[in-house]
N, C-alpha and C positions, 0 to 999 in steps of 0.2 A: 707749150709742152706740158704734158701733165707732170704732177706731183712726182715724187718718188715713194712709192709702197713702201708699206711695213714690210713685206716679206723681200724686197730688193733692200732695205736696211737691215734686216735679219740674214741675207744671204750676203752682202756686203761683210757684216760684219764676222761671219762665219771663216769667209775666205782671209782677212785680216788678220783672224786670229792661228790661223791656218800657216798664214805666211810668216806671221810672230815669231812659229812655230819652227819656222823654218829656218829663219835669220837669227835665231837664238838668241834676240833682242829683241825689244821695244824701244826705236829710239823718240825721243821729247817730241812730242808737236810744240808746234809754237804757241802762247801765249799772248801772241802779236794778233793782230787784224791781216787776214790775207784779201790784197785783193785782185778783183777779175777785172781786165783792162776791158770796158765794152758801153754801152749807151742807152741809158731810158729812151732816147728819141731815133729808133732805131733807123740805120740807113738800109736794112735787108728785113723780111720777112723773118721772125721769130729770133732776129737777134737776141734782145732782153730776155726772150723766155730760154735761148739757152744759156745764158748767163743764169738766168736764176735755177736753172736744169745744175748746170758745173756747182753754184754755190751750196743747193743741197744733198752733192755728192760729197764737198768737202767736210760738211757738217756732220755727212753721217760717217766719215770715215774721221772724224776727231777736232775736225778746224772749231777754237773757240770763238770765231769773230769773222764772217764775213763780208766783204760789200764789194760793190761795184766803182772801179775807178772810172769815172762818166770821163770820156776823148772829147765829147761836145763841151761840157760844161769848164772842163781845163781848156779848151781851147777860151770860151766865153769869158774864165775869168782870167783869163792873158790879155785881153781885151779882142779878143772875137779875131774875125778872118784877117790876116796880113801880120796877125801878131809873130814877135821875132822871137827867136831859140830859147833866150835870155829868159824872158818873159814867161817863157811856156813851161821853162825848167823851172822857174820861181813859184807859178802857177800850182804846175805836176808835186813838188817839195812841198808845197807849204801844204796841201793836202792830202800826202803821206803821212805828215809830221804830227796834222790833228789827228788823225784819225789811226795812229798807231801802227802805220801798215809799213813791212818789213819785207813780204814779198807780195811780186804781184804773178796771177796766169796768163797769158796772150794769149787767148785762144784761138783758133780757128775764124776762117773769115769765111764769108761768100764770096769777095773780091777778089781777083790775084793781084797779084803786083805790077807784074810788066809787061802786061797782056790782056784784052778782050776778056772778060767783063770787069774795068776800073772802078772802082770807087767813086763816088760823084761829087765828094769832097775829101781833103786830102789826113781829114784830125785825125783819126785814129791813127794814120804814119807817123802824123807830127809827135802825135803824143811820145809814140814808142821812141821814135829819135830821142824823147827827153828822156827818156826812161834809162836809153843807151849813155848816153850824155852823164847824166846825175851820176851812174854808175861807173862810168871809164873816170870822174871825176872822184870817184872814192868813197859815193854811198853806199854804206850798208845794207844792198839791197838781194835776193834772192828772184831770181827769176825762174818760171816754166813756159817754154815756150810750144804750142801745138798746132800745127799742120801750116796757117797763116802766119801763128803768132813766131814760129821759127822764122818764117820768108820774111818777117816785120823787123824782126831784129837785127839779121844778118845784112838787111838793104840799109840799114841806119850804118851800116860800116860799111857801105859799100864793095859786096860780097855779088857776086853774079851769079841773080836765078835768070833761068831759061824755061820754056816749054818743055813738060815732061816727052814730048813727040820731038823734040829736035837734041833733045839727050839721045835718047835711043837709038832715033835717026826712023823709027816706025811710028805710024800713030795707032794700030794696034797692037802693038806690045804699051802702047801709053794708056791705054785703056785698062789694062791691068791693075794700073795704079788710081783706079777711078774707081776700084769694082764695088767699094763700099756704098758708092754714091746712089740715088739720092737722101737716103737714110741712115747713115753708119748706128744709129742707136737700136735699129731693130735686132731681136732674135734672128736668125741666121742666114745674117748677111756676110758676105766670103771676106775672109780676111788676109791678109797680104804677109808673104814669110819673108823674117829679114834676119842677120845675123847680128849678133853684138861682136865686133871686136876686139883684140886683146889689147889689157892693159887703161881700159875701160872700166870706169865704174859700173855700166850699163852690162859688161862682162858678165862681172860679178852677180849683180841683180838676177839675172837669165841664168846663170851657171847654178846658184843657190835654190835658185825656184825650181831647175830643171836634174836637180838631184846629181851635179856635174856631168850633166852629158854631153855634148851640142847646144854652143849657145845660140841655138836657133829659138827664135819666138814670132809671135802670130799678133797681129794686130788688125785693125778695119784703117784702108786704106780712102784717102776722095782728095787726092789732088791732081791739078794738071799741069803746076808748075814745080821747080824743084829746085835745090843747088848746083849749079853747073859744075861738072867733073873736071874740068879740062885743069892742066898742068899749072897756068897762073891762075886760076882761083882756088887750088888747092894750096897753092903757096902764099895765098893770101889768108887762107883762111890760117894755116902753121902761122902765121904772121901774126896774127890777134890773139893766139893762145887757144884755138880750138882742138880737138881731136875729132875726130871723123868714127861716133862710137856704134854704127850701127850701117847696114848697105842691104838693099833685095839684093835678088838672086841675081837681079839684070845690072847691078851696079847703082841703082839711085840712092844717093844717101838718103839715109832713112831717121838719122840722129846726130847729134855732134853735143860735144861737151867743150865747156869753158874753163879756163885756168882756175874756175872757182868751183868749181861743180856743180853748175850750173846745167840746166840738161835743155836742150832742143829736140824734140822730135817733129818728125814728117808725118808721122800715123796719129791716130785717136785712141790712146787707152782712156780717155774720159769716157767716150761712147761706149766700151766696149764694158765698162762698170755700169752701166744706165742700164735698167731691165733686166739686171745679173741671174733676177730668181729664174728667170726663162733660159736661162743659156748656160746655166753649171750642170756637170756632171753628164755632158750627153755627148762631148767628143773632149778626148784629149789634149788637143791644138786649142782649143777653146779656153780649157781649163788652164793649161798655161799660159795663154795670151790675160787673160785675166787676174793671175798670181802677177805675173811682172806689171801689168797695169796697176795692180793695186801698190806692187813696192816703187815704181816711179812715183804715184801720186802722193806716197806718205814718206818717202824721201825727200820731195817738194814740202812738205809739210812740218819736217822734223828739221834734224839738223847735218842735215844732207850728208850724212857718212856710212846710208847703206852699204856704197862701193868701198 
């Protein structure tokens, strides 16, 4: 993936300042190292290069320190394939620890979880297990989780995703939730409308951006798998401390928040800031899908108390 432009960091920052503007704050970025959970030895096509696409989104919207938390190399130095939880967690810690890092992003994957097309080894789960792990154990860590890196975290608790086609019960309406694919980074590609719900930090975000109107907002959609709705995995998820902070139209959640404020999304506002200078000011939906992109990502960044 190429570079990011001067003038998508001059639009980037435009829009920042914009939402500054709007939130009548600035709050702190971190002075920490943030990092992107992902791999030099990539298991998909242009892995790495979007990892290094997200780390110089973060840079131009403020992060002082970036890097890549390598799944291969924490698994290699747990001592390679078979290595146990224990291990992985000591592994994943001890290279938090040098390297400053406070939170980390999950991004996105090409794999799903429980379904046709698997992963063809399993580190990058294990990783995030430890990631779940260290954290339920009482590190000080912040997490963002997107599209995969949500389905990552929540299978480390044991949260049931299902096929976006056997939620709905259609596989064209599961299409819908695809429509971004196969490039959510491009200029105008369709984006998916979802609500934030009340009582939600995510609320707030979309209510502030959207001058209190309708906390409806607009993001680039490309999954096929989701969190299953059904009655006990909503009560499992109440169960762990989440809130269910965002839904489409059809009912897929679309975000969820942690006891910590901690955010999960199903969509990509990372994509939907790649190539900004091309996509501002030409539709409305646009423009706020963009504003709330930008205050989830510097929410992530800061010290999580836009909402």
């Amino acid at each position: 993936m190429k570079c990011l432009s001067g003038y998508v960091r001059t639009a980037l920052c435009c829009f920042l300042l914009s939402w500054a503007c709007t939130f009548e704050c600035v709050h702190a970025l971190t002075a920490s190292t943030v990092g992107i959970l992902s791999t030099k030895s990539s298991t998909y096509p242009n892995e790495y290069d979007t990892a290094t696409g997200i780390t110089e989104l973060l840079v131009t919207l403020g992060a002082k320190n970036v890097t890549i938390v390598d799944y291969n190399k924490i698994i290699e130095n747990a001592g390679g394939a078979g290595a146990d939880m224990a291990a992985i967690k000591d592994s994943l810690s001890g290279f938090l620890r040098e390297n400053n890092i406070d939170r980390i992003l999950i991004p996105g994957n090409y794999y799903n979880i429980v379904s046709p097309p698997l992963p063809p080894v399993p580190n990058r789960q294990l990783v995030t297990d430890a990631v779940v792990g260290l954290m339920n154990s009482g590190a000080d860590l912040h997490i963002l989780g997107i599209c995969g890196g949500l389905q990552g975290v929540l299978r480390s608790q044991n949260v049931r995703l299902s096929r976006v086609q056997d939620i709905l019960g259609s596989s064209a309406m599961a299409e819908s939730h695809n429509i971004a694919d196969p490039n959510p980074r491009l200029p105008g590609v369709p984006l998916m409308r979802a609500r934030a719900l009340p009582g939600t930090k995510l609320e707030v975000i979309v209510r502030k951006v959207n001058a209190g109107d309708d906390p409806v907002f607009y993001l680039p959609d490309a999954h096929k798998e989701a969190v299953d709705n059904s009655p006990e995995n909503m009560e499992k998820l109440k169960a762990l401390g989440y809130k269910v902070a965002a839904v489409s139209d059809d009912g897929i959640i679309e975000a969820l928040e942690d006891s910590k404020g901690n955010m999960l999304i199903q969509m990509h506002p990372e994509y939907l800031l790649m190539n900004a200078d091309k996509k501002t000011g030409k539709h409305r939906a646009v423009d706020l899908g963009i504003k709330v992109a930008l205050a989830i990502i510097t929410d992530f960044l800061g010290d999580g108390s836009a909402g």
